[in-house]
N, C-alpha and C positions, 0 to 999 in steps of 0.2 A: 313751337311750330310757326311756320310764317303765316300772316296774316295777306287777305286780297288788299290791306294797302302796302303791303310789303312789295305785293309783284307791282301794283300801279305804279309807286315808286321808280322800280326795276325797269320798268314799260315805257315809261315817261305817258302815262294815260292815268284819265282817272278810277275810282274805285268804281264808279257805276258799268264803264267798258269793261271792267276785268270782270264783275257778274256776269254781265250779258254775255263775255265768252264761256269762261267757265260751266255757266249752264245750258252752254249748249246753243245757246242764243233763240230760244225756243217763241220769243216773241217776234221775230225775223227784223230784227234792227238793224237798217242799213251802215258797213262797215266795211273798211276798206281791207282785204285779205291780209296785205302786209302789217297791219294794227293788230288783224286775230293773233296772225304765228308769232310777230312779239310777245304776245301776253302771252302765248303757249312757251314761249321759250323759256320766257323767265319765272314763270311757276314751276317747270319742269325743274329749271336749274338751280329755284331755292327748295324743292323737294315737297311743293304744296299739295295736301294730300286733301279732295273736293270736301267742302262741307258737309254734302250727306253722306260721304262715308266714317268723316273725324266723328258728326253726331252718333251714327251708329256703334262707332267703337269706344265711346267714350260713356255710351248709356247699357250697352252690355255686351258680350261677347256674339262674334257670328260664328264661330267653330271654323275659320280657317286659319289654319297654318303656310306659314311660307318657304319654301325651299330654293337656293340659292347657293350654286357651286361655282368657282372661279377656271372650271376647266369652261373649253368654248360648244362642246358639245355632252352631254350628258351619256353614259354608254348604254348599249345595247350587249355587247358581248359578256358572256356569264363569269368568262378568264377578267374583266376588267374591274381592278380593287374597289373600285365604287359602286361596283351593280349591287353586292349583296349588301352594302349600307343602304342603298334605295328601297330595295328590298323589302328591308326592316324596318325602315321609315314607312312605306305603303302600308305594313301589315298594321303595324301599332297606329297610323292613325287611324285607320280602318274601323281597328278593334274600339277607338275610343269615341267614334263618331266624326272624327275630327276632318273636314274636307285637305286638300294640298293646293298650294297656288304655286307654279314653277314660275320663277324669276330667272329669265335669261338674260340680261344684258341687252349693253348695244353698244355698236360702234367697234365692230369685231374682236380678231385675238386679240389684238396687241392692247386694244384698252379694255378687256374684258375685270381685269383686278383691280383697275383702280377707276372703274365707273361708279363716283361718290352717287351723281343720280338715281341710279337703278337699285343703288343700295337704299337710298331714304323711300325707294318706292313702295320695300317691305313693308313700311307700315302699316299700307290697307289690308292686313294680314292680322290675326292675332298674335301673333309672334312670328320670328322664322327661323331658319336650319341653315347654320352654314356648314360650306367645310370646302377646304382648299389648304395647301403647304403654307400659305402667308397670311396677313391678313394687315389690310388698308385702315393703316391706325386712325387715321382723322375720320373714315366716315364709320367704320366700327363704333369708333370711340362717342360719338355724336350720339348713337343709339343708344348706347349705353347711358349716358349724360339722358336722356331724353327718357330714363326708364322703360325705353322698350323691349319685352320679352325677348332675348335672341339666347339659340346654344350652337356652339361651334361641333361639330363632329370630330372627335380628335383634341390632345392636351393642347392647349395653346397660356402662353406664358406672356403676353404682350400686355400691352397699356396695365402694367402695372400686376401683371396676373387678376385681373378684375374680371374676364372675360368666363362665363359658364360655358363648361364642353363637356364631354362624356365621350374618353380616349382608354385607348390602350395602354396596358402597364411594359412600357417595352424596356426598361429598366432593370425591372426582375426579369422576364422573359429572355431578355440577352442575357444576364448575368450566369442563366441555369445552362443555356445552351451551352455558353462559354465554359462553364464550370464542368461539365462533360469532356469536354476537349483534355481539359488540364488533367481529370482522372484520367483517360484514356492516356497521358504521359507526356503531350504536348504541352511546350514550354513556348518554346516561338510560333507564335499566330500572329498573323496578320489578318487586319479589320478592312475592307475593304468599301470603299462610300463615295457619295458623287458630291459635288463641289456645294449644293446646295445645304444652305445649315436650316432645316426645318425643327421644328423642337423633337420632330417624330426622329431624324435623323441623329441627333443630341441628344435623346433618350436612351436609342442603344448604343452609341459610343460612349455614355457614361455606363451604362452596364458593362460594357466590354473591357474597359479599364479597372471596373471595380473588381473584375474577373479575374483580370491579369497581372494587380497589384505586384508588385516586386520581383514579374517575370521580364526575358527580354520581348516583349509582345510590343507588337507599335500600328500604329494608322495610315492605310495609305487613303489618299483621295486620290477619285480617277482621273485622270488628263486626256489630253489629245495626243498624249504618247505611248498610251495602252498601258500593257501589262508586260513586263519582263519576266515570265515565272522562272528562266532558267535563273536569273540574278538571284530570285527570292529563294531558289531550292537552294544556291549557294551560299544564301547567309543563312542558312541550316531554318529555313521557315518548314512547318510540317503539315500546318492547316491555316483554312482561310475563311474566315466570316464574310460575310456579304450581305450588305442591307438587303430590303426589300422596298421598291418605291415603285409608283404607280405607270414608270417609264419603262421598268425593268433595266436600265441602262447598267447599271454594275452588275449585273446577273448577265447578263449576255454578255459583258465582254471578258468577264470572267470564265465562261463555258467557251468562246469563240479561242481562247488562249489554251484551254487546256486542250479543244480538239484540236488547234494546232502542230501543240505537243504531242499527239498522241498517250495525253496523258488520261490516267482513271481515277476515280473516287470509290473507295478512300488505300485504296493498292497504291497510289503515287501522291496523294495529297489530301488530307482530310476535309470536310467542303461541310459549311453549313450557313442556313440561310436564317437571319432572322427576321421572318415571315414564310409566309410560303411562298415558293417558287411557280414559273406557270405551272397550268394543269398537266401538260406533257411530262413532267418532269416531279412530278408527285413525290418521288421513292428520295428525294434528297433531305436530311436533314433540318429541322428549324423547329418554329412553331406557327401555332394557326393563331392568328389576327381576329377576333369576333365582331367581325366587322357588322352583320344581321344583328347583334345584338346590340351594338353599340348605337345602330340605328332606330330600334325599338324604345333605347333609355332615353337615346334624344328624345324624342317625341315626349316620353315618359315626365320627363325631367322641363322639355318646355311648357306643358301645360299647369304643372305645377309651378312653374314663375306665372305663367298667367291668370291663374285662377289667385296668385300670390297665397298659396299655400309657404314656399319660401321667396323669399328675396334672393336678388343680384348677387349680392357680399355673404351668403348664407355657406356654409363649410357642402353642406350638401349641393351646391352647385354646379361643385367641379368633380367629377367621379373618373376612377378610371377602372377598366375593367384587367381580368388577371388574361392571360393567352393561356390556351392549354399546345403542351409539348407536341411534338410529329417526330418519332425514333427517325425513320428514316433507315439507310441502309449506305448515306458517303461520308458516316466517322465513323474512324475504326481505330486500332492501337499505334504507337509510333511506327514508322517498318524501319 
């Protein structure tokens, strides 16, 4: 952790001026404002976390947890695949006594993922909750290095697979959906997925291939040139997977193509989503996501790093949970 002669350093002031800001300057020591906001800058920007808070956390726990998502607003609507992981994260710290500190950033969208500052600012927290499709290896990584408690929401595979999360098993969950399809007689399926490679996206296109071993089944990723379904019903395709991600982007333009066609599920095409689809649209195919639960095990799983029940590198760090199935009513046999 940096020390206050680290920012003096940084400041070009000495270590007595970086006190006097830092606390506030409670003695009312005359200083020129342009001297304060330096030293504020440059402790910000090496991530200096105030002495009575490091003493506090370093002589025993305060029961807060930190929470910290890379979208730019946090959701309100119940259809939005983050709400019920909030959810669950509210209840289980609740149930464990545990307060929440929201970490929102700064410096809008466009720097919201790779704000290293806002990330070191977790610290004053007894651990925190991430979750987002990426994840900003240097100031991740930093934490980790620095032993501080963090669980990502969701599998995450980066710096080395080092990182504890507590994700869905979309692996098997595509695999079973998939394996449905191929009883029901389907041989060509098409996978359908948007440009981004998240591991969540990687998870079930490896399920979907492991489904589709030594059929003609293949991947399409979406473009800016849509969907051709007539082309696709031409090379004898019969059903269509389609991820599920927090934009819904391949779901809709998937659904905007078929009412184009005037097409239906599963009378002209067999349709399955893996995850659930919005709430309008319940009756389609897939499985459920345990997102609530997943947000309960974080919790679960961070304060057992912080109480160091286990450690970082521990097998039990990384957990994933199984999805349970949704029949659905858009696969049906070949026509």
């Amino acid at each position: 952790m940096p020390r206050q002669a680290d920012i003096a350093r940084a400041a070009g002031v000495s270590q007595a001026t970086v006190s006097v800001v830092l606390s506030g300057n409670r003695a009312r020591v005359r200083m020129a404002e342009a001297t304060r906001l330096r030293v504020l800058e440059a402790a910000e920007k090496l991530g200096y976390v105030p002495d009575p808070v490091a003493t506090r956390l370093a002589s025993s726990r305060n029961h807060m947890l930190g929470l910290y998502t890379f979208k730019t607003t946090f959701p309100t609507d119940v259809a939005d695949s983050y709400y019920p992981i909030l959810v669950g994260v509210e209840e289980e710290a609740a149930a464990l006594g545990q307060d929440l500190i929201l970490f929102t950033g700064r410096g809008g969208a466009d720097r919201r993922a790779h704000d290293a500052t806002a990330i070191r600012r977790t610290r004053v927290a007894d651990g925190c909750l991430f979750f987002g499709r990426h994840v900003p290896d240097e100031a991740i990584g930093g934490l980790l290095e620095s032993g501080f408690p963090l669980v990502y929401i969701g599998r995450r595979a980066e710096l080395d697979g080092r990182i504890p999360f507590v994700g869905a098993d979309y692996v098997s969950a595509t695999r079973q959906v998939v394996e449905r399809l191929v009883h029901n007689g389907h041989r060509n399926i098409r996978y359908l997925r948007e440009q981004d490679d998240a591991p969540s996206s990687t998870d079930r296109e490896r399920g979907f291939r492991q489904a589709t071993a030594g059929l003609p089944a293949s991947v399409h990723r979406l473009d800016g040139d849509g969907i051709d379904l007539d082309a696709w019903r031409r090379e004898g395709v019969t059903a269509v997977v389609v991820e599920e991600t927090d934009t819904w982007t391949a779901y809709n333009a998937l659904t905007l193509a078929l009412e184009s066609r005037n097409l239906t599920c599963p009378d002209d095409l067999s349709l399955a989503v893996l995850g659930r689809p919005p709430v309008e649209s319940a009756a389609v195919t897939g499985f459920a996501v345990p997102r609530r639960e997943m947000g309960r095990q974080a919790v679960r799983l961070l304060v057992r790093l912080i109480t160091r029940e286990i450690g970082q590198d521990s097998p039990a760090a990384q957990q994933l949970l199984p999805c349970a199935p949704v029949g659905g009513t858009t696969v049906g046999p070949v026509r």
